[in-house]
C-alpha positions in Angstrom: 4.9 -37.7 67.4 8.1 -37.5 64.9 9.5 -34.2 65.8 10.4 -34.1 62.0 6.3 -34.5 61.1 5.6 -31.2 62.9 8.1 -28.8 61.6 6.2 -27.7 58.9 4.7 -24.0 58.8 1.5 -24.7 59.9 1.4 -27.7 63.1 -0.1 -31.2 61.9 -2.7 -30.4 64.6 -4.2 -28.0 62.6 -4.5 -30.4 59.3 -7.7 -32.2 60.0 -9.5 -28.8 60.3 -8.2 -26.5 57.9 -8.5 -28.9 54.7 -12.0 -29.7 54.9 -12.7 -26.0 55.8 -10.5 -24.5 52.9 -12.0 -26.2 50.2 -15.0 -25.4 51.3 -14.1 -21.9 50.9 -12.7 -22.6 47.8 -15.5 -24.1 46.4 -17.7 -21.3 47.8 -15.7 -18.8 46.3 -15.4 -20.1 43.0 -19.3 -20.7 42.6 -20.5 -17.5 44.6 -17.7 -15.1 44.2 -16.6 -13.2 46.7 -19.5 -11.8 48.9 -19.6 -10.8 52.5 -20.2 -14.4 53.9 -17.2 -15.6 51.5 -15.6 -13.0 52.6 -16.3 -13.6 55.7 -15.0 -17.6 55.6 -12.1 -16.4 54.2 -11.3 -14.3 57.3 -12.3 -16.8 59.5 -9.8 -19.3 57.6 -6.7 -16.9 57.5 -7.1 -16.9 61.2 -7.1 -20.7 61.6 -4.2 -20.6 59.8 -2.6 -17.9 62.1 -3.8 -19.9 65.0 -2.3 -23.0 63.4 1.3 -21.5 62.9 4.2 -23.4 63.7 7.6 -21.4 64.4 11.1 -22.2 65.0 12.4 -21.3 68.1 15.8 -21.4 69.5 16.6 -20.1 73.0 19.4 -17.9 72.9 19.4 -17.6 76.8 19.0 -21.0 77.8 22.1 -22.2 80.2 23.0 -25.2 82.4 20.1 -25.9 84.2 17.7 -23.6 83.0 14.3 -24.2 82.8 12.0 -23.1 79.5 8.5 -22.1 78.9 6.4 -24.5 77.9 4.1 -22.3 76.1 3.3 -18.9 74.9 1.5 -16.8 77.2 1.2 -13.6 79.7 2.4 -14.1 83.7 -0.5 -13.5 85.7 1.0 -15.1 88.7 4.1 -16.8 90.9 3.0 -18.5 94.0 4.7 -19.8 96.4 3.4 -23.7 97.2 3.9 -25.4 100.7 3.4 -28.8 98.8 4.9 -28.7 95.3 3.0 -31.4 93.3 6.3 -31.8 92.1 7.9 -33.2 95.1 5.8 -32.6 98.1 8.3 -29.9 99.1 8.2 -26.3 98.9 8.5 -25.2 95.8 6.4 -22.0 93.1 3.9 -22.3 91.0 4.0 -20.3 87.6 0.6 -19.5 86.2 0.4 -18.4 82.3 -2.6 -17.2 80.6 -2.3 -17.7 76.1 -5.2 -16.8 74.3 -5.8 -16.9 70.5 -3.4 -15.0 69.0 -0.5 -16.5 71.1 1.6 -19.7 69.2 -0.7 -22.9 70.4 2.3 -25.4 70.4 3.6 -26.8 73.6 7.6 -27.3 74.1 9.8 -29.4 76.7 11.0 -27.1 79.7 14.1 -29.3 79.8 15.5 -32.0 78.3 13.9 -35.3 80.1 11.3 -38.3 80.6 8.0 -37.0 79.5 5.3 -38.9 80.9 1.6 -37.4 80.9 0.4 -38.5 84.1 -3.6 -37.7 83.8 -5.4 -36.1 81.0 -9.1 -35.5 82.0 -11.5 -34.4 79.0 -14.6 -32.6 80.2 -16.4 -29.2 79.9 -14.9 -26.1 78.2 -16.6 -23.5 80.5 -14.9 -20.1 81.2 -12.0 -19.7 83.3 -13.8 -17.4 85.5 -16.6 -19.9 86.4 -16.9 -21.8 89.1 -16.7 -24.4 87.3 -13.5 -24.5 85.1 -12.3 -27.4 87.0 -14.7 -29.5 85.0 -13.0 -28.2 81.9 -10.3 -30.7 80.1 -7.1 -30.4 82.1 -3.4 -32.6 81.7 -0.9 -33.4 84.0 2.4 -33.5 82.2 5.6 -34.2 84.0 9.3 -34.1 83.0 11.7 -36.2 85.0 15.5 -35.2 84.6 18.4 -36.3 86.8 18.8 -32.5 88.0 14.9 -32.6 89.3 11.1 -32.7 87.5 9.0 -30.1 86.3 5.5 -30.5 86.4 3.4 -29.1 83.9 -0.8 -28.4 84.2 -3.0 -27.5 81.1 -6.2 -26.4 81.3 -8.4 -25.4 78.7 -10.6 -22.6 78.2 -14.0 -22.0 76.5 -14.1 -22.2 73.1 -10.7 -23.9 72.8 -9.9 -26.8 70.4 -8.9 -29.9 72.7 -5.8 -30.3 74.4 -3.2 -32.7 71.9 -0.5 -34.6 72.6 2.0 -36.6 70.4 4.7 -37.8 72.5 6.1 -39.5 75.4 9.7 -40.6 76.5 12.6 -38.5 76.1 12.3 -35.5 74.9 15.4 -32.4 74.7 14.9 -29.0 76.0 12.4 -27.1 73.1 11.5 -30.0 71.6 7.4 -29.7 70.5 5.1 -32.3 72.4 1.9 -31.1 71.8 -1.1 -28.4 71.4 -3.3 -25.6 73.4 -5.3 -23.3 71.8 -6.6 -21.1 74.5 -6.1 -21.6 78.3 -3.9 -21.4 81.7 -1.0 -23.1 82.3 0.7 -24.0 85.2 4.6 -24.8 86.0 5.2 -26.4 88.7 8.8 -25.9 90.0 10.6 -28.2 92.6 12.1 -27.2 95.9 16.0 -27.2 94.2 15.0 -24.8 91.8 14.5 -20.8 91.3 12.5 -18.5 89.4 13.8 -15.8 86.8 10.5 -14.3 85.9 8.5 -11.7 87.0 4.6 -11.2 87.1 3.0 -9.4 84.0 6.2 -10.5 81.5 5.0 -12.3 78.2 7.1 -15.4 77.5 7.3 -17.5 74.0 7.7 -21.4 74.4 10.7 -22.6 74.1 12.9 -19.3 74.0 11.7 -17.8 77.5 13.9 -18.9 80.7 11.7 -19.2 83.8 13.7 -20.8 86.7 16.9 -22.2 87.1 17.3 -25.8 89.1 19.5 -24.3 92.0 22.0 -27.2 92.1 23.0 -27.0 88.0 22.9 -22.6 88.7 
């Protein structure tokens, strides 16, 4: 993905859908009028477009060695991990929760190697069945010289699929993808410590979550 291809106001991930569904409403408003199922489309397209949006965002708390969040969403937990999938050391896991109404486009933690190490496409069944680990998931890591940061997506029910347009080096905030609807998970390494608390709301690309220890 050309970061200048997705700046626009609405993400490019949201083109294929909304302009075959807004000229349908068009046409069916200008043939039916406006009626409760126009009506209705027409609500149904001002969200897609509110789902769709596509923000600046500038961290105005970032520092040396800081570590951003990936993606809008609530904190509904920090664990600590024995075996960081990171490294294999000790190290936390940050789990965030975004739902519809939360901005769907992903951003770089920290400036780095991007390289999506698995992307598994499967079953969007709710996050409180049994079975959400059949739903589509994605591995994305970024490799720096300071230390990596693992990043998990998994979808939820009723989610569009998981995109992604980049790999390579990416900066800190830079956009490299979509998730509308889901849990993500940050994987911190063992050299690094987190600035966030449990129940705090965080937008992508502004929020600091953890500091690398060696760059603090």
């Amino acid at each position: 993905m050309n970061p200048r291809t997705d700046t626009f106001i609405i993400s490019r991930y949201g083109w294929s859908l909304l302009f075959p569904f807004g000229t349908l409403v068009l046409i069916l408003l200008l043939s039916l009028g406006l009626t409760f199922f126009t009506f209705t489309l027409l609500l149904a397209f001002a969200f897609l477009l509110y789902a769709h949006r596509n923000p600046e965002r500038i961290s105005n708390y970032a520092q040396n060695g800081s570590i951003l969040s990936p993606i809008d969403g609530r904190v509904i937990k920090i664990i600590s991990v024995d075996h960081s999938p990171v490294d294999g050391k000790p190290g936390f896991e940050i789990i965030i929760e975004s739902g519809y109404t939360d901005v769907a486009i992903l951003r770089s933690p920290i400036s780095s190697v991007l390289h999506i190490d698995k992307i598994q496409h499967g079953a969007m069944t709710s996050l409180k069945s049994s079975h959400k680990n059949l739903n589509e998931t994605a591995d994305i890591r970024f490799s720096s010289s300071v230390g990596d940061v693992l990043v998990r997506h998994l979808l939820a029910s009723w989610a569009r699929p998981l995109r992604f347009g980049v790999e390579g080096d990416v900066t800190q905030n830079q956009r490299y993808g979509f998730m509308l609807r889901g849990i993500t998970s940050v994987y911190l390494p063992s050299n690094s410590r987190v600035a966030i608390k449990e129940g705090m709301f965080l937008s992508a690309g502004e929020s600091v979550i953890g500091f690398f220890s060696a760059a603090a």
